[in-house]
Each structure stands twice: as C-alpha cells, then as structure tokens.
C-alpha positions as CSV (number, residue, x, y, z in Angstrom):
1,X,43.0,120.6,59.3
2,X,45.4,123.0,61.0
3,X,44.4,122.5,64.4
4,X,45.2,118.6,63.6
5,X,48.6,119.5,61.9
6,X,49.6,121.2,65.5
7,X,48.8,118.7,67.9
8,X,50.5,116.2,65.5
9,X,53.5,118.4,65.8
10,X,52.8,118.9,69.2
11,X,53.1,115.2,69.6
12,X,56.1,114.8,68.2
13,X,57.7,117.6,69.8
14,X,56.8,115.9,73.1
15,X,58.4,112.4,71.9
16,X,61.7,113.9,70.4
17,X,62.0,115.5,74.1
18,X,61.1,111.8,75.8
19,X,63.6,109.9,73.8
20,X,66.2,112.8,74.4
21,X,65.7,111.9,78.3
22,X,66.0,108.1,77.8
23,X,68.7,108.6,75.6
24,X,70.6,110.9,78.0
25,X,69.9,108.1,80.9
26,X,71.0,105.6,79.4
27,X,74.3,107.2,78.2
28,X,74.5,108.0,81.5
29,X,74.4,104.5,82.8
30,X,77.4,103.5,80.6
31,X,80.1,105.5,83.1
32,X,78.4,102.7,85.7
33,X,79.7,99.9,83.5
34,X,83.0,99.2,83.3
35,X,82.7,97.0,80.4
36,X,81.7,99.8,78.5
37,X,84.6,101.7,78.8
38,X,86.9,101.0,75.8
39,X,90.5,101.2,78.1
40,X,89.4,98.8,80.7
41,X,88.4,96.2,77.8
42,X,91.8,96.8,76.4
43,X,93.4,96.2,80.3
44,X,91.7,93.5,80.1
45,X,92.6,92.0,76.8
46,X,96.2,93.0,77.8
47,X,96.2,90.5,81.4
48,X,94.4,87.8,79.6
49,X,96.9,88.0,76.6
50,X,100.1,88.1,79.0
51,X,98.6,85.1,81.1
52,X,97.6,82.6,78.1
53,X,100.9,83.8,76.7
54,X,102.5,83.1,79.9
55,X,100.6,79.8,80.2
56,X,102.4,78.8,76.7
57,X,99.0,78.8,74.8
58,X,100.6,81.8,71.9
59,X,97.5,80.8,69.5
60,X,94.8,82.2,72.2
61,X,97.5,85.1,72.7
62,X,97.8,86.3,69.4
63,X,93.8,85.9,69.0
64,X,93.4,88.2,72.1
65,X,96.1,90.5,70.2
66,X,94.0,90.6,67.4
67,X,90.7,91.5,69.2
68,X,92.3,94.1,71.0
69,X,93.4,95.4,67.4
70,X,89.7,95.5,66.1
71,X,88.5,97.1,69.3
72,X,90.6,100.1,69.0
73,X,89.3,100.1,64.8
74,X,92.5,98.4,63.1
75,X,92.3,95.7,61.3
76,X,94.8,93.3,62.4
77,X,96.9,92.1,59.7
C-alpha cells in the first residue's frame, strides 16, 4: 500500500511540475500579443471612440466609452 501511495504522489508531483511549464509558456506567449495587453486595448478603444465620434455616430462613441470603463473594472454609470 505504501509503495502505491508514493508513486501516486510521485505522479502528481510530476504533473503539478508539467502544468507549471505550460502555464509559464503560455503566460509567456501573452507579451507576443498585443491584444492581450490591457493599455493597447484601451489605445485602441480611445482612436475608435474619437473617430465614430468624429464621424458624428456619439451612440457608438459613448458604447466604446463604456467598454473602455468595464475593461479597466468600473462599471460605467
């Protein structure tokens, strides 16, 4: 029984430290996406408001406004 118990924990020692990898790749990978980055989606919330704003369309602006307000955790009121 405890030669079972310590390849079981073996075994899960091993995928803890895979999934640590993976996880530490793919964090990784965000820096490669700009998308990911919370101040470039907020650049470019801020361009697309000013042009639909300066395109006269001020109900697609203010929607942009408020998306920009949830992506930084307010809740636009």
């Amino acid at each position: 029984m405890r030669k079972h118990v310590l390849i079981l924990r073996l075994n899960v020692l091993d995928v803890i430290a895979r999934c640590s990898k993976v996880r530490a790749s793919l964090l990784s990978e965000l820096d490669d996406i700009p998308i990911a980055c919370q101040a470039y989606r907020l650049r470019e919330l801020e361009r697309v408001a000013a042009q639909a704003e300066g395109m006269g369309n001020l109900l697609l602006a203010a929607r942009i406004i408020e998306q920009a307000a949830r992506e930084v955790g307010h809740i636009f009121e």
